[in-house]
C-alpha angles and dihedrals in degrees: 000000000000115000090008084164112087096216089052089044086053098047094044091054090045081056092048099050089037089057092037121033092194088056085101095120090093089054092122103044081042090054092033092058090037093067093042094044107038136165122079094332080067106049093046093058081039086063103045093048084059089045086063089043088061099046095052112012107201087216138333114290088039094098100038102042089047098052083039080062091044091058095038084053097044099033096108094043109078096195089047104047083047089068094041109053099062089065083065085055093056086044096056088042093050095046086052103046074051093235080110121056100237111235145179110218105190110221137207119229098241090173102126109242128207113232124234 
């Protein structure tokens, strides 16, 4: 069995959507390993999966929403976030320029909060 292990599985499949945009039909083993396997192989495969989205969003909160997950996920990881926030630049670019539909995803606080 080819990429039995589940970190080389993930980064093969981060290659292949890297390399081809419409390679989002293994969007749910992708996201499945990503979340097993964490860390920057991850977020790499986390951030091809928005670069599709970006290339052919399937409708339009599809971008937005999923970057908005990226930096949830990544808020509290300042290397990460690094990586991820220029994206939101070309977002933003993109939904001027109108290649991109402009959006408002409304957004839910998650930060944990201490009570009172």
């Amino acid at each position: 069995m080819p990429h039995a292990d589940p970190k080389a599985r993930l980064i093969a499949l981060a290659s292949r959507i890297e390399a081809d945009p419409a390679a989002l039909d293994e969007r749910e083993t992708g996201d499945a390993l990503a979340m097993e396997v964490g860390g920057e192989a991850a977020l790499r495969w986390r951030l091809g999966v928005l670069r599709a989205l970006m290339v052919a969003p399937p409708d339009g909160d599809a971008v937005r929403e999923a970057y908005g997950e990226l930096v949830d996920r990544y808020r509290d990881d300042a290397a990460s976030l690094a990586t991820i926030r220029p994206i939101g630049d070309e977002i933003r670019r993109l939904e001027a320029e109108g290649s991109l539909p402009s959006t408002l995803v409304a957004r839910s606080d998650r930060r944990s909060r201490s009570k009172l």
